[in-house]
SEDO-152813 format. One record per residue (C-alpha): residue number from 1; residue in three letters; x negated, z, y negated. Coordinates in Angstrom, 3 decimals, m for minus. Each point is the difference from the previous one (the first is absolute). Layout:
<r num="NUM" residu="ALA" X="X" Z="Z" Y="Y"/>
...
% end
This chain:
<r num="1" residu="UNK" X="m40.913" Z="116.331" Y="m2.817"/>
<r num="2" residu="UNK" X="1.328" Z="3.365" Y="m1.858"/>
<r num="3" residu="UNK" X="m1.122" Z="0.728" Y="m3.828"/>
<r num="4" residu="UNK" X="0.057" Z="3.406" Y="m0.555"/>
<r num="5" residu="UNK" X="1.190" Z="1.366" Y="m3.689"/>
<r num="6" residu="UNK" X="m2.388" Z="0.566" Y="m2.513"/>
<r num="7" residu="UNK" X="m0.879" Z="3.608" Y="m0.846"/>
<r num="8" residu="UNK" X="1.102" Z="1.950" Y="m2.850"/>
<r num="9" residu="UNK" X="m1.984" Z="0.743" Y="m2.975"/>
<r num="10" residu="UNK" X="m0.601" Z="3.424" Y="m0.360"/>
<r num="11" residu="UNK" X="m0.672" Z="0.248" Y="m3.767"/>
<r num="12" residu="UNK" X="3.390" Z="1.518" Y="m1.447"/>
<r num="13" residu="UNK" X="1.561" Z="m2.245" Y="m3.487"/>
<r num="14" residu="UNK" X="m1.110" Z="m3.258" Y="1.256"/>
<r num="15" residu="UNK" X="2.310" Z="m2.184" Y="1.568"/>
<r num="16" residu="UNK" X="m0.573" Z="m2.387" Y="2.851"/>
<r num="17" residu="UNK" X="m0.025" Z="m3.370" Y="m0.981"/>
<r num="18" residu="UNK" X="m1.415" Z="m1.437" Y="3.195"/>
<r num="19" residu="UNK" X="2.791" Z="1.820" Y="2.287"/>
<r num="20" residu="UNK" X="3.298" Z="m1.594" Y="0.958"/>
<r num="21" residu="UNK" X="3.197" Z="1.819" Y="1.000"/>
<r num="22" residu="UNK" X="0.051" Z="m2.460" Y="2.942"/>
<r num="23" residu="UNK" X="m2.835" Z="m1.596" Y="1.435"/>
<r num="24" residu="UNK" X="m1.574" Z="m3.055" Y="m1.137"/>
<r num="25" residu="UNK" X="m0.819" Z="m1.795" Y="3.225"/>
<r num="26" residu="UNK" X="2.461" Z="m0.066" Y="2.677"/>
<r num="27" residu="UNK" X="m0.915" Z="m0.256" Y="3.522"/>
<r num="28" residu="UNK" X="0.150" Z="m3.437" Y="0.997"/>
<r num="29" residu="UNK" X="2.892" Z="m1.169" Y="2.342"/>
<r num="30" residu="UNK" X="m0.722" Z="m1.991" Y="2.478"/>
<r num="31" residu="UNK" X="0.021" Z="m3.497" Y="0.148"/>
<r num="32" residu="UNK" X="2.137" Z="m1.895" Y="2.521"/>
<r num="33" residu="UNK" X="m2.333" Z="m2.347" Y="2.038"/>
<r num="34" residu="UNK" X="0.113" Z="m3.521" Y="m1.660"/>
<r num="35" residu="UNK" X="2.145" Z="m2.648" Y="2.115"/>
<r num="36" residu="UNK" X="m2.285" Z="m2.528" Y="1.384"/>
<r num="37" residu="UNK" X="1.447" Z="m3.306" Y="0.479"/>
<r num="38" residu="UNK" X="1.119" Z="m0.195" Y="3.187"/>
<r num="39" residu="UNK" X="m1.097" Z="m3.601" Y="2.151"/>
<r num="40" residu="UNK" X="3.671" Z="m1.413" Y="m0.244"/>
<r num="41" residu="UNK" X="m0.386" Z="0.152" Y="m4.175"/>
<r num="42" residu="UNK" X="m3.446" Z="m0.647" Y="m0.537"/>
<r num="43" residu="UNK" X="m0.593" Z="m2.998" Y="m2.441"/>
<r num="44" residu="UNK" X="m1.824" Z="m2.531" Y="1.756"/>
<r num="45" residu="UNK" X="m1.759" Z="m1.748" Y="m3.080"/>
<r num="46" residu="UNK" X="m1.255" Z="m3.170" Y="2.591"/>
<r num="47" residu="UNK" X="3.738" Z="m1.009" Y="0.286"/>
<r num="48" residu="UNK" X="0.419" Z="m0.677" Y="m3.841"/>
<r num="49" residu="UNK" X="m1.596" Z="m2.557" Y="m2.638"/>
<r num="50" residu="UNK" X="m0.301" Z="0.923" Y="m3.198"/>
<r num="51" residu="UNK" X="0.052" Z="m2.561" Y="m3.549"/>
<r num="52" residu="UNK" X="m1.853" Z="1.536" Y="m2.563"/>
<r num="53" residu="UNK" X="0.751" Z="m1.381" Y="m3.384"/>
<r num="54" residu="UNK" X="m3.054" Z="1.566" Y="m2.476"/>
<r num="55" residu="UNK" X="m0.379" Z="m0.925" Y="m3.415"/>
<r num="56" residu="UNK" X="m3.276" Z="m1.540" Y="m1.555"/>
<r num="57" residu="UNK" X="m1.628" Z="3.371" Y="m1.021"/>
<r num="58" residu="UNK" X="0.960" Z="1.113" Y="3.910"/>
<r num="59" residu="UNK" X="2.608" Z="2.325" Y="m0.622"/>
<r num="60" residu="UNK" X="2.787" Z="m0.458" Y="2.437"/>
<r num="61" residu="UNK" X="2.821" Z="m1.161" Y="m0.771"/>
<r num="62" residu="UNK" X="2.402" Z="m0.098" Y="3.193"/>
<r num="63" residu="UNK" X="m0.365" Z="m0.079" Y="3.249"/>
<r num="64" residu="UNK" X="2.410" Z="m1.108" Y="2.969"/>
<r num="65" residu="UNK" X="0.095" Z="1.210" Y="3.339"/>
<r num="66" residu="UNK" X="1.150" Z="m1.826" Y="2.642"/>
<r num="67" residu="UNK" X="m0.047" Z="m0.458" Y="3.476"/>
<r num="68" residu="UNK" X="m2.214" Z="m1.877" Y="2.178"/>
<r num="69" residu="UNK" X="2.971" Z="m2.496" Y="1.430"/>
<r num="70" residu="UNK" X="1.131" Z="m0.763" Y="m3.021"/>
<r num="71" residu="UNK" X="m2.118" Z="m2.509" Y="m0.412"/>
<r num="72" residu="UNK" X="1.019" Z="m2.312" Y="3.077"/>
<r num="73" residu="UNK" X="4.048" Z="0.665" Y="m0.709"/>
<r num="74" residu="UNK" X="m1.024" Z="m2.029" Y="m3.286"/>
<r num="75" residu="UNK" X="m2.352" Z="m1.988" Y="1.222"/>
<r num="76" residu="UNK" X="2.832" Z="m0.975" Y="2.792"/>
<r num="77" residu="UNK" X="2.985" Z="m0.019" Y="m2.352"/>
<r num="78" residu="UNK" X="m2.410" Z="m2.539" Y="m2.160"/>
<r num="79" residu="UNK" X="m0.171" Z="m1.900" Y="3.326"/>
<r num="80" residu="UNK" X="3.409" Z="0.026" Y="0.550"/>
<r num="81" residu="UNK" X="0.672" Z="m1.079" Y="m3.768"/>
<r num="82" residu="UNK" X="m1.876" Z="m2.802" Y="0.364"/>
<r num="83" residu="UNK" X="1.079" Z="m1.203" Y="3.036"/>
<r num="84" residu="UNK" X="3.241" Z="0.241" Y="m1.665"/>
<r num="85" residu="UNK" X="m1.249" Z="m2.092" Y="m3.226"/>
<r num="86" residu="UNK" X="m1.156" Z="m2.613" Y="2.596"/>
<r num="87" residu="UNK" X="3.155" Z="m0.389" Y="2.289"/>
<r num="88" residu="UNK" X="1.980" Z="m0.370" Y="m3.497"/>
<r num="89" residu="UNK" X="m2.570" Z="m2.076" Y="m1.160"/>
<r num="90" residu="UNK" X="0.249" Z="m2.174" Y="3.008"/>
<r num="91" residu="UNK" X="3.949" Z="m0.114" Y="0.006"/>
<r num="92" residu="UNK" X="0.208" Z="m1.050" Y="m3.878"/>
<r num="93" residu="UNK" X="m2.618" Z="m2.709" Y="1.173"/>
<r num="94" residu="UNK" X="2.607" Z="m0.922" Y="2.908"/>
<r num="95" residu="UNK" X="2.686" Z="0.129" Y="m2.312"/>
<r num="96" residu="UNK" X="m1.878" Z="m2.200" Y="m2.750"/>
<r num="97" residu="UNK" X="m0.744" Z="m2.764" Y="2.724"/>
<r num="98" residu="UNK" X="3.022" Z="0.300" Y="1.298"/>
<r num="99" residu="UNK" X="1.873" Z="m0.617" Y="m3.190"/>
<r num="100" residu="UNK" X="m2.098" Z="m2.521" Y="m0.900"/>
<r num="101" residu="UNK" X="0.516" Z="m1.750" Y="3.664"/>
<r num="102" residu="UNK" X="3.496" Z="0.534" Y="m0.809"/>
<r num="103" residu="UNK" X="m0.042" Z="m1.962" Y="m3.608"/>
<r num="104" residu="UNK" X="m1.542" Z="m3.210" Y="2.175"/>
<r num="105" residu="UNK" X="3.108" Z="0.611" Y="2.481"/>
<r num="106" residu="UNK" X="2.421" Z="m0.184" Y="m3.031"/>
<r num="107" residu="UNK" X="m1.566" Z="m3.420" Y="m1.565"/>
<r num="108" residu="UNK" X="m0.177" Z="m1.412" Y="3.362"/>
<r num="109" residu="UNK" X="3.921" Z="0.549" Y="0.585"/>
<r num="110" residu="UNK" X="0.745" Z="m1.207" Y="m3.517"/>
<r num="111" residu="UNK" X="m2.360" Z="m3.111" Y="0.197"/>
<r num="112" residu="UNK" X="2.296" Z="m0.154" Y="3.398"/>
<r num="113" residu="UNK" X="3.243" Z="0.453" Y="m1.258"/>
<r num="114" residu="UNK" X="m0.951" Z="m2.695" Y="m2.156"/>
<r num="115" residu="UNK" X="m0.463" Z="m2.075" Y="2.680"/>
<r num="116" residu="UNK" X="2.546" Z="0.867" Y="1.429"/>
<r num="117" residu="UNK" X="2.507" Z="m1.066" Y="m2.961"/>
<r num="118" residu="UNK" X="m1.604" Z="m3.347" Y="0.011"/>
<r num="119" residu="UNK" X="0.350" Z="m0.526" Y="3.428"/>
<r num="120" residu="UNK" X="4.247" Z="0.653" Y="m0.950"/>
<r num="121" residu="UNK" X="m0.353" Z="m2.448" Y="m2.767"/>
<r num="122" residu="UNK" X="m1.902" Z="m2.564" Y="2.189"/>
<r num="123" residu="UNK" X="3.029" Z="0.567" Y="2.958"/>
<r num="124" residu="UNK" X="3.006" Z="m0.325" Y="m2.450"/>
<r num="125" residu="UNK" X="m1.520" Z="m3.281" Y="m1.538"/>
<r num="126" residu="UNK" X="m1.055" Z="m1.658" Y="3.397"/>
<r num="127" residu="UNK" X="3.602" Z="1.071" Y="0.849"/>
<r num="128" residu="UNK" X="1.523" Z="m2.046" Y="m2.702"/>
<r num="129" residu="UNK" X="m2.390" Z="m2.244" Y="1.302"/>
<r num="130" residu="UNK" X="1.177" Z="m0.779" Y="3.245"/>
<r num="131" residu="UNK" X="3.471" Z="0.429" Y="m1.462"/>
<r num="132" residu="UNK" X="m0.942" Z="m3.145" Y="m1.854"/>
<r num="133" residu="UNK" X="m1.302" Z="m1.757" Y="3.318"/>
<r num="134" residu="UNK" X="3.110" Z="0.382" Y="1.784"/>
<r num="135" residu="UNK" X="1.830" Z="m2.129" Y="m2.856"/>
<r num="136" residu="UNK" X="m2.829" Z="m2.572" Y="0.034"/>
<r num="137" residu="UNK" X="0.185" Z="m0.264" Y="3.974"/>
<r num="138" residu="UNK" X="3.918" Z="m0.059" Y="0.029"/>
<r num="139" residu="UNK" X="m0.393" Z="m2.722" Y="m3.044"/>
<r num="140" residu="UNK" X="m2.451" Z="m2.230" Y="2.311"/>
<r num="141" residu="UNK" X="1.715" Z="0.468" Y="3.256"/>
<r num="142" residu="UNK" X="3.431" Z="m1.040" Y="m1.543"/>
<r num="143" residu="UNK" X="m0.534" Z="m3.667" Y="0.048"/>
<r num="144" residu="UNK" X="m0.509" Z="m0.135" Y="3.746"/>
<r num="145" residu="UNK" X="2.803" Z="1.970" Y="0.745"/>
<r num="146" residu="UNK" X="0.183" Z="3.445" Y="1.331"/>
<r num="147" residu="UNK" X="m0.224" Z="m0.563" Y="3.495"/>
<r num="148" residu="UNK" X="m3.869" Z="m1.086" Y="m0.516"/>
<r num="149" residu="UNK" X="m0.822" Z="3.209" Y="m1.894"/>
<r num="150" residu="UNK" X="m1.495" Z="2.461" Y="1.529"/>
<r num="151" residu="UNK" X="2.251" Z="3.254" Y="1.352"/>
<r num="152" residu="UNK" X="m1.335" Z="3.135" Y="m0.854"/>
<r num="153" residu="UNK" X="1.858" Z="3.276" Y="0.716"/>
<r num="154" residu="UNK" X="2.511" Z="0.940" Y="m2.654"/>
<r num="155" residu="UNK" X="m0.321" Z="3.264" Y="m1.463"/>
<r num="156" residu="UNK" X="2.642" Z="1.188" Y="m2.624"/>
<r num="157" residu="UNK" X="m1.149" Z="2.033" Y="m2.965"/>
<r num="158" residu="UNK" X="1.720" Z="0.937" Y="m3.316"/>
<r num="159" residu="UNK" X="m0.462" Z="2.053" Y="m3.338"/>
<r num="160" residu="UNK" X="m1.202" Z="m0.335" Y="m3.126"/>
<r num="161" residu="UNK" X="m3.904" Z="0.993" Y="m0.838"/>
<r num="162" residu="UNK" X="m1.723" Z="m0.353" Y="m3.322"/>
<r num="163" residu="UNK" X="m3.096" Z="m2.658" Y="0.538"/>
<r num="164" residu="UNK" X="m2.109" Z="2.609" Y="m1.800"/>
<r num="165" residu="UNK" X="0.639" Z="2.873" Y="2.344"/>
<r num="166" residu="UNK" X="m1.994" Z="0.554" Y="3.196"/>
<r num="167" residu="UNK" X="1.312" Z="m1.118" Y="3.296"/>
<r num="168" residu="UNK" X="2.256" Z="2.528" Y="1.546"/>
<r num="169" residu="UNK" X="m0.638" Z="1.769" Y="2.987"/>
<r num="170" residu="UNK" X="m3.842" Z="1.305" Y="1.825"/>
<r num="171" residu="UNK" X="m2.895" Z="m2.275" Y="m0.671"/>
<r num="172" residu="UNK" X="m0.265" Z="m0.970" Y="3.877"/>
<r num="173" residu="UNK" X="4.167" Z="m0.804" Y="m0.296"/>
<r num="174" residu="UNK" X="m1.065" Z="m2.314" Y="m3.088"/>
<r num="175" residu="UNK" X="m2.849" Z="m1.905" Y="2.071"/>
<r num="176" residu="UNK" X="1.851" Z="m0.269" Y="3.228"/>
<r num="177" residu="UNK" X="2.390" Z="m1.694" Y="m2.265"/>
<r num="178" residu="UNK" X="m1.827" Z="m2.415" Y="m1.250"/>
<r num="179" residu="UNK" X="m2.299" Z="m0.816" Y="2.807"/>
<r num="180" residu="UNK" X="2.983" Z="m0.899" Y="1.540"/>
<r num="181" residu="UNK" X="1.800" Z="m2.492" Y="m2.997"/>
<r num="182" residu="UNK" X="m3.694" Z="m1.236" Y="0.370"/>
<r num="183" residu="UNK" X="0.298" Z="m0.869" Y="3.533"/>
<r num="184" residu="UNK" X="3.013" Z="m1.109" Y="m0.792"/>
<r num="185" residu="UNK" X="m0.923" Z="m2.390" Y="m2.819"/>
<r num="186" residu="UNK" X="m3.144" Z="m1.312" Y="1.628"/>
<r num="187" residu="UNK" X="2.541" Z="m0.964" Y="3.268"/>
<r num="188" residu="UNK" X="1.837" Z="m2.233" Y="m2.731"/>
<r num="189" residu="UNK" X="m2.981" Z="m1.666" Y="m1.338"/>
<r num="190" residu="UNK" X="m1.382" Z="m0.573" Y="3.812"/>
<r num="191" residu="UNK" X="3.385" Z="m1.630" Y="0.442"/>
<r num="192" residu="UNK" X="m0.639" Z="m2.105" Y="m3.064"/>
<r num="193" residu="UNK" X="m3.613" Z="m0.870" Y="0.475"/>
<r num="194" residu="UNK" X="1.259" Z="m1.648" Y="3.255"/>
<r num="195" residu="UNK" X="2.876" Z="m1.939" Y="m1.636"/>
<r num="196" residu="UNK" X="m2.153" Z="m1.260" Y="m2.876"/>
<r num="197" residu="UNK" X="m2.487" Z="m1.197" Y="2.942"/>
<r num="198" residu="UNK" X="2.477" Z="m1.712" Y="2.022"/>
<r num="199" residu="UNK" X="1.186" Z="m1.428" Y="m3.933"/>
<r num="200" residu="UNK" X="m3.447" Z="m0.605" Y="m1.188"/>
<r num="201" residu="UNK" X="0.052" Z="m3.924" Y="0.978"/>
<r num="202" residu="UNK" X="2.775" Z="0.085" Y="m2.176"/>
<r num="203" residu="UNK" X="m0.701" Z="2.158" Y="m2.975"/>
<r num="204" residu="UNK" X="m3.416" Z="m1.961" Y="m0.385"/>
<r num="205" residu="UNK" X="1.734" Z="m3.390" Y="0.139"/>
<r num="206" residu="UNK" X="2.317" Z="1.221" Y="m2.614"/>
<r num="207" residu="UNK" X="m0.885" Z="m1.754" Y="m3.651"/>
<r num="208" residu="UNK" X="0.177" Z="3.587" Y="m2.095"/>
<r num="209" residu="UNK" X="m2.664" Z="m1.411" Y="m2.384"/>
<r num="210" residu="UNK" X="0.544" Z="m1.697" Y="m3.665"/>
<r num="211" residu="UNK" X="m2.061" Z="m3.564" Y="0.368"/>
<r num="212" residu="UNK" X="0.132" Z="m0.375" Y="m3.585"/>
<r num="213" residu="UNK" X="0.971" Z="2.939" Y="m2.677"/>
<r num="214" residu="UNK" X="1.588" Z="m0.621" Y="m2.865"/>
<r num="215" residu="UNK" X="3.683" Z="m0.405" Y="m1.180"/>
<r num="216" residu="UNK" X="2.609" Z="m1.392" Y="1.568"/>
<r num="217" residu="UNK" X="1.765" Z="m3.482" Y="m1.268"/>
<r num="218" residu="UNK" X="2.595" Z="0.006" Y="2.482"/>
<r num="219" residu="UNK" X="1.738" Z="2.298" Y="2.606"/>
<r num="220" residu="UNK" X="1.328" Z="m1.029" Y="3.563"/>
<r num="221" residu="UNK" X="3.126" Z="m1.295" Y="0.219"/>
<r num="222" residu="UNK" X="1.970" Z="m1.934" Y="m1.891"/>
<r num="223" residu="UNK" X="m0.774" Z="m1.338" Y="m3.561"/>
<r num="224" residu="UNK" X="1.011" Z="m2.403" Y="m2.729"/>
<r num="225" residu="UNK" X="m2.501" Z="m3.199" Y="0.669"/>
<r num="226" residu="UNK" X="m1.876" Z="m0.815" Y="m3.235"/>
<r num="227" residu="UNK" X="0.070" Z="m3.972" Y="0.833"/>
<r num="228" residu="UNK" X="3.781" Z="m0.416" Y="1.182"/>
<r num="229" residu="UNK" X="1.478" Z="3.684" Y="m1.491"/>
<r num="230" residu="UNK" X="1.928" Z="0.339" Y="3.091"/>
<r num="231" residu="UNK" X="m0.056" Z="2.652" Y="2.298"/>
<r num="232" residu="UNK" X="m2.610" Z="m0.117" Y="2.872"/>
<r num="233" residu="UNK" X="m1.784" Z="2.043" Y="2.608"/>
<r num="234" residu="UNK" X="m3.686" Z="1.173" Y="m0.761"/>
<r num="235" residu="UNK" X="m1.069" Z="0.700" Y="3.250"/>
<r num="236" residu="UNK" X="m2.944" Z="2.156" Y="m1.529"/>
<r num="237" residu="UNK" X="m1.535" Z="1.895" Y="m3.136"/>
<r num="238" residu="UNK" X="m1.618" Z="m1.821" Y="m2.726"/>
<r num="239" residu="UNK" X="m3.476" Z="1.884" Y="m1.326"/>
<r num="240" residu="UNK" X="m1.076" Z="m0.340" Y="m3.510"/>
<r num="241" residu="UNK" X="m3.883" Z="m1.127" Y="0.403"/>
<r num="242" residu="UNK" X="m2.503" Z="m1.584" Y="m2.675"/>
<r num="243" residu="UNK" X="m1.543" Z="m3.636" Y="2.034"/>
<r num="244" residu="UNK" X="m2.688" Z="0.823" Y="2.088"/>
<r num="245" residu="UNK" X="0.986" Z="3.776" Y="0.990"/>
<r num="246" residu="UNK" X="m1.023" Z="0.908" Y="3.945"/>
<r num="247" residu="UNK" X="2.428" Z="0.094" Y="2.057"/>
<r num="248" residu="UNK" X="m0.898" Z="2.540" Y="3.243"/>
<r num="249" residu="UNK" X="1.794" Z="0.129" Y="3.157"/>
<r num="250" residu="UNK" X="2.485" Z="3.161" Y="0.002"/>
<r num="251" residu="UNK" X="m0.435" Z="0.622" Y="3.746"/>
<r num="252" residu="UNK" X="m2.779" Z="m1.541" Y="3.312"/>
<r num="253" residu="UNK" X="1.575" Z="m3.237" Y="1.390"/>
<r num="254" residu="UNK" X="m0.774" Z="m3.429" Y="0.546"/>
<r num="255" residu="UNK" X="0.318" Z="m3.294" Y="m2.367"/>
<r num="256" residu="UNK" X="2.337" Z="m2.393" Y="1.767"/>
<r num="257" residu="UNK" X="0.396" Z="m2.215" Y="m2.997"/>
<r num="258" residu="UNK" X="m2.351" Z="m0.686" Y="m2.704"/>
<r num="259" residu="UNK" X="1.005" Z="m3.054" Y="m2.573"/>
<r num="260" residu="UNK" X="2.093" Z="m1.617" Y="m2.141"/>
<r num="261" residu="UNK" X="4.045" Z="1.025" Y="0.724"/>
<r num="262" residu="UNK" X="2.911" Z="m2.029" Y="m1.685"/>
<r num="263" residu="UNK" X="0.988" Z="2.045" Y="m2.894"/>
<r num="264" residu="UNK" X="m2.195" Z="3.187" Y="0.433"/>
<r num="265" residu="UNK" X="m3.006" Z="m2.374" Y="m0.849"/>
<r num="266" residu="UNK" X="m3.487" Z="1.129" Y="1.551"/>
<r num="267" residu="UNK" X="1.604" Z="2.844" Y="2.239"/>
<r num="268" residu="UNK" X="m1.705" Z="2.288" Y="2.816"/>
<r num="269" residu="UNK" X="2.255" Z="1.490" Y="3.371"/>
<r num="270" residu="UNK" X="m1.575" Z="3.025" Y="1.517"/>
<r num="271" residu="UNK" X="1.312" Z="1.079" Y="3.288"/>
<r num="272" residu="UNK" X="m0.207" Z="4.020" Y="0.487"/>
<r num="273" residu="UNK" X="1.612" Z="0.464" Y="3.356"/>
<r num="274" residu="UNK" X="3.071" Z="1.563" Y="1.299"/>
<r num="275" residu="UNK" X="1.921" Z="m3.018" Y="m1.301"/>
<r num="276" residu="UNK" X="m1.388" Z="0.687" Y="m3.617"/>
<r num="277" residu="UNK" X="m1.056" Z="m2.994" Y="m2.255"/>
<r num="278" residu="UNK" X="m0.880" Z="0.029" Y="m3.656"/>
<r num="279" residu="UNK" X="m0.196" Z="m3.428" Y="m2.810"/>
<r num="280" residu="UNK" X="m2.078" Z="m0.024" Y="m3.413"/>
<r num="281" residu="UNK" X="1.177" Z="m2.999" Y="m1.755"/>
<r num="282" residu="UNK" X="m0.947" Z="m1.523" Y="m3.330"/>
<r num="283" residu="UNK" X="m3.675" Z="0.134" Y="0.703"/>
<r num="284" residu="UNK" X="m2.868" Z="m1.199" Y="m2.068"/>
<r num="285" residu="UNK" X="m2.993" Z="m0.114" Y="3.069"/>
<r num="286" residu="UNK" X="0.532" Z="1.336" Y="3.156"/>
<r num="287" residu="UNK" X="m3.144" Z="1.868" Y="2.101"/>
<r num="288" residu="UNK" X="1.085" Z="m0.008" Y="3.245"/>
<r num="289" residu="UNK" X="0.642" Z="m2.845" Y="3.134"/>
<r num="290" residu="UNK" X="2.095" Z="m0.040" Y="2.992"/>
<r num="291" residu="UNK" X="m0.233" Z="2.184" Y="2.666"/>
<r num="292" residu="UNK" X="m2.543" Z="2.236" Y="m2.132"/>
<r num="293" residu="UNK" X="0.433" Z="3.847" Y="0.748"/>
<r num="294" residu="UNK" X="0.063" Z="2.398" Y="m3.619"/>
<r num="295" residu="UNK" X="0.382" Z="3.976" Y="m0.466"/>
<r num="296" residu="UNK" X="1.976" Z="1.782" Y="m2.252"/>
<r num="297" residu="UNK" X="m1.069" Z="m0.512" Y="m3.169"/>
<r num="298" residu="UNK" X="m2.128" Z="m3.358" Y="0.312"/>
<r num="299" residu="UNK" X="0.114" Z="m2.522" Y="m2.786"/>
<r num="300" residu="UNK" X="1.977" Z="m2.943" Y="1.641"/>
<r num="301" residu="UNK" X="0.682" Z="m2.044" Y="m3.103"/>
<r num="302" residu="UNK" X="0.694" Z="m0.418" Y="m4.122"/>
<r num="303" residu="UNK" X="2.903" Z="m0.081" Y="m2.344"/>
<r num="304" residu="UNK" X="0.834" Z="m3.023" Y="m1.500"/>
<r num="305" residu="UNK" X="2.971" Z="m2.148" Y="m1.085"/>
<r num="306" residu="UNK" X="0.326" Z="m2.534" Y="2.792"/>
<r num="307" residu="UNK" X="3.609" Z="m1.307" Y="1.556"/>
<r num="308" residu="UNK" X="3.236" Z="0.975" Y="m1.625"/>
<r num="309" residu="UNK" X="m1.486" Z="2.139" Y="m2.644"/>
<r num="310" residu="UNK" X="1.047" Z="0.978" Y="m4.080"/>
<r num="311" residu="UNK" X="m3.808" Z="1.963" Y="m0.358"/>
<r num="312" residu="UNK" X="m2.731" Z="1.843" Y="2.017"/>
<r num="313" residu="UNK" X="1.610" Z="2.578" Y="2.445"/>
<r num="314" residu="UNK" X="m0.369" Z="0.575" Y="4.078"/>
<r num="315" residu="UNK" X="3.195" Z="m0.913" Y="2.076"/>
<r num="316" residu="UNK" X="0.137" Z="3.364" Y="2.730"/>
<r num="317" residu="UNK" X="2.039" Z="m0.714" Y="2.688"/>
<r num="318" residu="UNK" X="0.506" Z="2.552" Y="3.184"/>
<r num="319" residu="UNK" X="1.372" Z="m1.786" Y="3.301"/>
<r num="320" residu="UNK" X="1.369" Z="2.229" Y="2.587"/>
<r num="321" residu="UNK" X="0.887" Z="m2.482" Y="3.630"/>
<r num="322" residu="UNK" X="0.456" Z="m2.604" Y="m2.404"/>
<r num="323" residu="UNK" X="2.442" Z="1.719" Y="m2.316"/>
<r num="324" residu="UNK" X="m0.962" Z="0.790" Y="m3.801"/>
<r num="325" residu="UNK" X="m0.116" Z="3.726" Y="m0.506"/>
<r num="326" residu="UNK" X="m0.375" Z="1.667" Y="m4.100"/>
<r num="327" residu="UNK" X="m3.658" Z="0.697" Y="m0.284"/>
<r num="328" residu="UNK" X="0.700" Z="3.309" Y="m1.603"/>
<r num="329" residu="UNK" X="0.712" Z="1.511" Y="3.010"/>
<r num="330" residu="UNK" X="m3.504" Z="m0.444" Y="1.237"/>
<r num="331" residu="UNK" X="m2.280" Z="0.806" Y="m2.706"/>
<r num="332" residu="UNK" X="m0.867" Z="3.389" Y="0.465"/>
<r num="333" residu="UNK" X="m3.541" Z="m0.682" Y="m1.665"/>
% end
């Protein structure tokens, strides 16, 4: 709409205060039609959340938009996250056991590398061992010449080793090694056992015990006599013994004589076997008869000072096929 300009005053002098050279209102121009928002940009507020942070009088104080997904992309990346916690959670537990699995594994080899170095040290001193064997077989198979001892295959070895250093070569090398010296060895003493058995009549008959101890007066052999102080032939060993002091057979055997005897007094004759005889002279009492059966070690008589006698001592006298033999090489006990 059009105002139309005020009309002028007709009164001459006065002026017009309420006119205007130009007009006051203007005609309005029109008005472009407001955009509306077209579908594609319209705000959809049911899409969105909204966190309102108000204060305690309830102004507000901020507020965050944000959309409605939001939500479950942090509710899965908290999933996520702790699923990832858990798996690390689970592999430092893994590690952990492992580890400490792995500090059992580490005693256990060091409790069997111990055993391991005394199994060395046990090899290298049964080595030295057998070593030792080999010179105590050779030593008892020398007397009976070496076509009796056994033959065992010949193996040459040389060098030089320290005893306290472990055997050389692999563990299995080592014990085949000696398993075999063992076989070896326990050939030898099979050999033996069955030449001491076929011997055993012997070595039992054999007078290795002392009948009486105590010192001795006079050796085998010749000696100066103490009645004529010429040279003569003691066919035995004199024993220093107080009167009265057991005399015990030195080996099993039989009495063949028990009785008075010319200048050994009251003497006792033991046979033994295998040619062997044995006389105790000078006797005080004797305990056994004739024929009478004793063991090693039985009490066949006492000391005394009977016969051809200065004092108290035991005549010994070893007979081998009728032949006196030195008593020393007999008494082994």
């Amino acid at each position: 709409m059009t105002l139309a300009p005020p009309p002028s005053d007709p009164r001459p002098g006065h002026a017009a205060v309420d006119t205007a050279a130009a007009p006051v209102l203007q005609p309005a121009e029109p008005r472009p039609p407001a955009a509306r928002p077209t579908k594609a940009g319209r705000v959809d507020h049911r899409a969105q959340f909204s966190l309102l942070i108000v204060r305690g009088d309830g102004v507000r104080v901020l507020r965050l938009n944000f959309r409605r997904r939001l939500p479950v992309v942090l509710a899965t990346l908290a999933v996520v996250a702790v699923v990832a916690v858990g798996a690390l959670a689970g592999d430092w537990w893994h590690v952990r056991r492992r580890m400490r699995d792995s500090a059992s594994l580490v005693r256990m080899v060091a409790e069997q590398q111990a055993v391991i170095d005394e199994f060395n040290r046990r090899v290298a001193e049964l080595s030295r061992e057998i070593s030792g064997w080999r010179e105590l077989h050779a030593r008892i198979w020398e007397p009976f010449g070496p076509e009796r001892a056994p033959q065992t295959r010949r193996s040459g070895i040389g060098g030089r080793t320290t005893p306290g250093d472990p055997p050389a070569g692999s563990l299995s090398e080592e014990l085949n090694r000696l398993a075999e010296v063992v076989m070896q060895e326990g050939e030898s003493l099979r050999a033996l056992d069955r030449l001491v058995s076929r011997a055993r009549k012997a070595l039992v008959a054999l007078p290795s015990r002392w009948p009486v101890r105590g010192q001795v007066n006079s050796e085998f052999g010749n000696r100066l006599s103490p009645w004529t102080k010429t040279t003569e032939f003691h066919g035995g060993i004199d024993i220093a013994a107080d009167q009265g002091t057991p005399v015990r057979a030195p080996a099993a055997g039989t009495v063949v004589y028990a009785g008075p005897h010319g200048e050994y007094g009251q003497a006792v004759i033991l046979d033994h076997g295998q040619d062997i005889r044995t006389i105790y002279g000078h006797l005080s009492r004797i305990h056994v008869r004739p024929g009478q059966h004793v063991e090693r070690g039985a009490e066949i008589a006492l000391t005394g000072n009977t016969g051809r006698s200065s004092g108290p001592h035991l005549h010994y006298e070893i007979l081998v096929r009728g032949q006196s033999v030195n008593p020393r090489g007999y008494l082994w006990d």
